[in-house]
N, C-alpha and C positions, 0 to 999 in steps of 0.2 A: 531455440525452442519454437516450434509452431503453434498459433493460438488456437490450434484445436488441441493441444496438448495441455495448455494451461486449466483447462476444465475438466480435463478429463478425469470423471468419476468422482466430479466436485458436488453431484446431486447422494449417489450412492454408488453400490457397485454392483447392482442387479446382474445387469450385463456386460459384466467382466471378462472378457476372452471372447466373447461374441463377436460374429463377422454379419452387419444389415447391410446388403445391396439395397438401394432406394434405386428404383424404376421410376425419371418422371419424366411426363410425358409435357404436349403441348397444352396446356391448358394455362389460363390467367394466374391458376391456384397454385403454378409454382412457384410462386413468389413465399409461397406457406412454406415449403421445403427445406429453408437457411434452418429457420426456427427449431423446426422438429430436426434437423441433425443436431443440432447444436445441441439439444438436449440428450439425444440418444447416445450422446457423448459425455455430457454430463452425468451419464448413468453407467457409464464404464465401456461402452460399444465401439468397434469399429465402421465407421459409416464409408459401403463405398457407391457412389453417385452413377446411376449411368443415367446418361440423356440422348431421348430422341432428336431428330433435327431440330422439329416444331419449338422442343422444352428449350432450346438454345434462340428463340423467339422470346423469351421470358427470363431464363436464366445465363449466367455466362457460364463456360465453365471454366473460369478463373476464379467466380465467387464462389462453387461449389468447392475447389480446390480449396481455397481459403477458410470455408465452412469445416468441412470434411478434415483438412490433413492429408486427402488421398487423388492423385490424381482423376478426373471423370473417365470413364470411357462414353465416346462421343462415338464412335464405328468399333466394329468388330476387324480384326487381321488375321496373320496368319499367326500370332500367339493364341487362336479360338477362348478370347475372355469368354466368351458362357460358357465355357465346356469348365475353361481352368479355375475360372471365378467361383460359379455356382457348382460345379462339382467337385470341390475340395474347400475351401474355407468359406463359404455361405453357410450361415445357420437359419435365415429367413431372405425370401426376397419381397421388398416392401416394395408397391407400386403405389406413390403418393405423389403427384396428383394422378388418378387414371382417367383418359375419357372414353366416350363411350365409342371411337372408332380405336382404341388400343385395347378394350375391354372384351369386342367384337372379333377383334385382330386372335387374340388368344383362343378365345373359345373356339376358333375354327380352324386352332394350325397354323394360321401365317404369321411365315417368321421374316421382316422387312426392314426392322429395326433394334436397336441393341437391347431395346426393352424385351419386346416380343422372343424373342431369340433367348433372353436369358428363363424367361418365363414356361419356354417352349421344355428347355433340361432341365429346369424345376418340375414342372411338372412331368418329368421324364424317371426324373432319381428322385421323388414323393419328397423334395425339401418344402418347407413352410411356406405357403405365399399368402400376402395379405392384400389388398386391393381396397384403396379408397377414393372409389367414383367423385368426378367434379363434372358437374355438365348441369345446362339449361333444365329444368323440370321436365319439359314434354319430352327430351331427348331419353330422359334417365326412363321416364313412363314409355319411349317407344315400344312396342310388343318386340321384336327385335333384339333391345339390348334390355330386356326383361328377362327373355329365354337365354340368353347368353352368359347371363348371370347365375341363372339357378343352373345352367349346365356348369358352369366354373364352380357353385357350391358343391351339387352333387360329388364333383371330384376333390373337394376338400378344400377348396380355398377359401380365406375368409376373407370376408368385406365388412369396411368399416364403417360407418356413416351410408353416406351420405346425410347432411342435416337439412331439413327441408327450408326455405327460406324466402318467401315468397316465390315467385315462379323460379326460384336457384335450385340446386339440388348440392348444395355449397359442401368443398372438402369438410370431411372432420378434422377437428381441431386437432392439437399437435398434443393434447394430453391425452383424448382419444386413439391418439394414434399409438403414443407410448406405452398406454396402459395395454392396448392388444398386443402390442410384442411383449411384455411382460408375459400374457397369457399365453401366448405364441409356447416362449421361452419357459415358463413355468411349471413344474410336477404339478399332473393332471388329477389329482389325488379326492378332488372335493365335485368332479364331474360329475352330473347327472342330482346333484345334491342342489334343491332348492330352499334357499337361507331368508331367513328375513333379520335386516339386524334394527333395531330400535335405538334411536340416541339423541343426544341434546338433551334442554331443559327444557320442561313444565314451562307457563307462566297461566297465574291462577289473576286472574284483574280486580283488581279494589274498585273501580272506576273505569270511565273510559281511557284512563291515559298511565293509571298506577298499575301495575302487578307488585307482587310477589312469586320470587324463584328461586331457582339454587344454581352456585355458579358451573358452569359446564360450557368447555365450548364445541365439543362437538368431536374434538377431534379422533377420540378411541373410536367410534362407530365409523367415520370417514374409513379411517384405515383397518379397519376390523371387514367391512364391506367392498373395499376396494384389493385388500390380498385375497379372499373368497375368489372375489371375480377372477384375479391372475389365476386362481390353483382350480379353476374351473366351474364356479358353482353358481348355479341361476339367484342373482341376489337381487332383492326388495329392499331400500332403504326409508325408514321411517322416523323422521326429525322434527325434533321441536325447534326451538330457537338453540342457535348455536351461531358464532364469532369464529368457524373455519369457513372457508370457500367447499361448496359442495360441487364433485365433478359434473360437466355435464353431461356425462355419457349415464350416470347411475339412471336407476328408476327409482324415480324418489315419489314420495308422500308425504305434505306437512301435518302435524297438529301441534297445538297450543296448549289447550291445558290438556289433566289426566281425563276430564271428562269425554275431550275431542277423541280424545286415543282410546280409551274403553268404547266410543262408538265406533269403533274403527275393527276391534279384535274379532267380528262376528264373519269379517270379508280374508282374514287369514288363510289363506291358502299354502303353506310352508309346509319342505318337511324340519325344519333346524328356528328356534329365534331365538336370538342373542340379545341380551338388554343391558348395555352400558350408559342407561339413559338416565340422567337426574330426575326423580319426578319426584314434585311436589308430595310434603305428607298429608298437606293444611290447605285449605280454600278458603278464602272468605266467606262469609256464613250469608252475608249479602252482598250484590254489587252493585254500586250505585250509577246511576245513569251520569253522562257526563265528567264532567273534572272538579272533584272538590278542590273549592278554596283553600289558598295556601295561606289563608288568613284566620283558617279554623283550623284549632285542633278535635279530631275526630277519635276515638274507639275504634280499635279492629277487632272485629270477633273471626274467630275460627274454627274451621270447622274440620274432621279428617275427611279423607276422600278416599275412594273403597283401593285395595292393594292390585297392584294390577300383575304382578307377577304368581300368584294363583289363575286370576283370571284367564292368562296365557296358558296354565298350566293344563288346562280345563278343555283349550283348544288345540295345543301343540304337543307332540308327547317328549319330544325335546326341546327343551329351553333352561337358555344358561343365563343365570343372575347374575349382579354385580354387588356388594354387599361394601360401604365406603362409613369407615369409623375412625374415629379419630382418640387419640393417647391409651388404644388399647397395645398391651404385648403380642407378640406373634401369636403363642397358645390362646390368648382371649381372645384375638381377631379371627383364627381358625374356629375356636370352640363355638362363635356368636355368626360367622355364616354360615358353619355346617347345621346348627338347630333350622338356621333359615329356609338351607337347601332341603331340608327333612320336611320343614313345617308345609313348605309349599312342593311337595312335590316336585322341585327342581332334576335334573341331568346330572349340571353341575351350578358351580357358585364359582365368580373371581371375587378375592376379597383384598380391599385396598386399603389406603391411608388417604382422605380425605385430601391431606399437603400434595397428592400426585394431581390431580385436576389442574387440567389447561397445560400441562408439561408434556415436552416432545418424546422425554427417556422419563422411565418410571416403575416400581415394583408392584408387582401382587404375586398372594397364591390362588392356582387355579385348585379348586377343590370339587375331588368327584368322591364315589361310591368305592373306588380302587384305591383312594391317597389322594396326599397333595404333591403340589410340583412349585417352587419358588420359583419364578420369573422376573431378573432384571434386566434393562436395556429401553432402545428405542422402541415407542410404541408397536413400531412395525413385527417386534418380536415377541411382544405380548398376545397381538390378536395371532401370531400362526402359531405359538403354542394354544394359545383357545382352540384357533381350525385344527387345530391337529388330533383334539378333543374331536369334534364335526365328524374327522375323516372317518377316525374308528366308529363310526354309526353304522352297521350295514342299511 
């Protein structure tokens, strides 16, 4: 067995039967390249490596071989790999690392090398191409490989990154890079749809170093915000504290307590918000400067803090709550978030069992205006029954 076989589709099996040509070119930043096959392999892909001379400056292609599973094409013959490759089993052609004389190279036709060449019947037979730029800052800001760029968008290619980094213009990362083939590869279904999803916990502070919260780690909103983005849709990530890694390709915005985040609802510009967020019902009535002594015992008073899923309501005409109770029966847990979803003018309502929090698989019912729908499984299939909810939104 080869050890691109032992992984394979050890992450998931998003893309399963999928064919990624990865284009890389001469840059530093193929050295990124091992990583991201290895994972796109991990997700169920076939990864096939083509390299320019330059990227054989950086990579071998023994180690790609060894990455992959698949032999590289290192030159073109008289089997025409672009023709046979990318016109029959390609589903995307990823160019990771790109620079900006291969970037150059495309947008004007020249075909000199087995990247370009393959790029050239990509864009010939309208396959997916994705493209993420690696180069010096000033190079990436030349006027030159500016134009060249928005001429490659105009005809539909996507570009990932660049992440700016001091004078770098540094690849994006190998989860940014994953997550746009997912979108690549994804029904386009929540397009043109601007989401905002809200999640983590509150923390309301006793002192400078105490809070009170509720536990949450973040992760529904992670992945409730991240399948959006594959299925198409401009998303806003809005997090309190939370114990998941946030990707770094989101657009995110932190707050802390419910106070921070009610200051925040007035800058809402969404059409969809989704709120899988813990928040506080309670605040401390006061908060003391500094750190009480653990040599006193103190009084906590408490106080409520106004509901914030009205307040949403008030701003967004769609928004879907979260409603999380605990040792009620099904009929009770339906009956006590649908008054919720009435009370606040909600969309819809997902209504949980408190025992799912911070778990990877887990149940709820999503409940609208139409019925309910029971949902169990990996999270991942919770939030695209929610989106699926979204999609039907004209």
């Amino acid at each position: 067995m080869h050890p691109a076989e032992e992984i394979y589709c050890e992450s998931s099996s998003k893309l399963k039967g999928r064919t990624i040509v990865m284009g890389i070119t001469g840059s530093v930043a193929a050295v990124e390249c091992f990583g991201a096959i290895r994972e796109l392999i991990r997700h169920g892909a076939k990864v096939i490596p083509v390299l320019t001379e330059s990227a054989r400056d950086f990579v071998t292609p023994l180690s790609m071989e060894y990455a992959s599973g698949n032999i590289p094409v290192t030159e073109l013959t008289g089997a025409t790999e672009h023709v046979s490759i990318i016109g029959s089993d390609a589903d995307v052609l990823l160019i990771y690392p790109a620079t900006a004389n291969t970037i150059s190279k495309i947008a004007n036709g020249i075909d000199d090398t087995p990247v370009t060449s393959m790029a050239t019947v990509a864009l010939g037979s309208g396959l997916p191409i994705a493209i993420a730029p690696a180069m010096h800052d000033a190079m990436f800001k030349n006027p030159a490989v500016q134009k060249n760029i928005e001429l490659l968008r105009s005809w539909g290619v996507t570009f990932i990154g660049p992440k700016k980094v001091g004078p770098r213009a540094k690849v994006a990362s190998k989860e940014e890079v994953i997550a746009s083939v997912f979108r690549l590869l994804s029904k386009d279904d929540l397009a043109g749809k601007r989401i905002l999803v809200i999640g983590g916990r509150s923390e309301e502070p006793i002192d400078s170093m105490r809070i009170i919260t509720n536990r949450s780690t973040g992760l529904m909103a992670v992945r409730i915000a991240d399948r959006a983005m594959e299925r198409g849709a401009d998303v806003e990530l809005w997090m309190g504290g939370c114990s998941v890694p946030i990707p770094d390709y989101m657009n995110v915005r932190r707050f802390d307590s419910v106070s921070d985040l009610i200051s925040m609802i007035d800058s809402i510009d969404r059409d969809i918000v989704i709120v899988p967020a813990a928040l506080s019902d309670f605040t401390p009535a006061e908060r003391r400067s500094g750190k009480i002594s653990s040599k006193e015992g103190f009084d906590l008073e408490l106080e409520p803090v106004p509901k914030v899923l009205p307040l949403l309501s008030k701003r967004c005409k769609y928004v879907i709550g979260f409603k999380a109770e605990s040792g009620l029966s099904e009929d009770e847990l339906v009956k006590k978030a649908k008054s919720r979803m009435d009370e606040y003018g909600l969309y819809a309502i997902v209504a949980n069992d408190i025992d799912s929090a911070g778990k990877t698989s887990s149940s709820a019912i999503i409940i609208t205006s139409d019925g309910n729908s029971n949902i169990t499984g990996p999270k991942d299939n919770i939030a695209d029954s929610i989106l699926d909810q979204c999609s039907r939104i004209a």
